[in-house]
Steps between C-alpha positions, in 0.01 A plus 500: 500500500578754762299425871443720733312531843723307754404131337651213651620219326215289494316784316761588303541169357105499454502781279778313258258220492221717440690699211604154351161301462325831387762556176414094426114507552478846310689333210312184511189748462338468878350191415244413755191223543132604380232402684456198251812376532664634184843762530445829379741736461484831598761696354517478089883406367545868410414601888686181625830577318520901609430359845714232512777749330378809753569291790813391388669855395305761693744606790179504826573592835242340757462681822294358778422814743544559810875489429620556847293173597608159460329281260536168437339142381390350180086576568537809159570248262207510326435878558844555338460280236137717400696804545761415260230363198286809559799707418679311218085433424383859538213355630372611817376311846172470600523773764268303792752212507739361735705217474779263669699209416816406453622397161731239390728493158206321307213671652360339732379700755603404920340506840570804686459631870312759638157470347297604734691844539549533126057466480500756728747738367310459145182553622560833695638614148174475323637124308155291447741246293780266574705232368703310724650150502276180486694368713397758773145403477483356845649791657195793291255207629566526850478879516204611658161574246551905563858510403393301177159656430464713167820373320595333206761253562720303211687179653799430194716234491696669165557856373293403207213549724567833642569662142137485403365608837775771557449634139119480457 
């Protein structure tokens, strides 16, 4: 994969993880919990296996604009991760949604910093939903009632949870 848009190394080693768990869950069919506690599985084996095989072949190029600016940190994990399944998917993103987390090799999904400016940035671009890390609970909670008014907030503690929301 080819990575533009002056990435740092943190980023850059973010967006290997990100490619890596997204060719294994599309395989394994994006299985994620249902409400009653079964798995379902959201991709058939016929979509699973040209994912799976898209993500492994396809030659992508990822470029994270501004390129003249700096970027760096693990926080796109999960946004990369989407990215990647709605392409190998061709399934498209709920457009109101915004999301951060950082994502390890077997999906579970990290703390991050910076929530209170990453709220802020989503809701002056028009997001009314957001997944972000259970684990950053405490840090949404203590933002003040008008920064959290009128939005739809998912806490995840694995990717499994932020296919269905991400994809609905």
């Amino acid at each position: 994969m080819q990575l533009t848009g002056s990435l740092g190394n943190v980023m850059k080693e973010s967006v290997a993880i990100a490619h890596t768990f997204a060719g294994l869950f599309a395989s394994s069919g994006a299985p994620c919990p249902s409400t009653d506690g079964s798995v379902k599985k959201y991709l058939n084996p016929t979509e699973a296996s040209k994912a799976a095989h898209f993500l492994r072949q396809a030659e992508l190029h990822l470029h994270v604009p501004q390129g003249a600016t700096p970027k760096d940190g693990p926080s796109a994990g999960i946004t990369m991760v989407t990215a990647l399944l709605s392409l190998a998917c061709n399934k498209p993103v709920r457009p109101d949604l915004a999301m951060t987390g950082e994502v390890s090799l077997t999906g579970k999904v990290l703390q991050v910093g910076g929530i209170k400016e990453k709220v802020l940035a989503a809701k002056r671009g028009g997001v009314i939903c957001l997944i972000m890390p259970e684990t950053n609970r405490k840090d949404f909670d203590d933002l003040a009632p008008f920064i959290k008014e009128n939005l739809e907030v998912h806490f995840v503690s694995h990717y499994n949870e932020v296919f269905p929301v991400a994809f609905s």
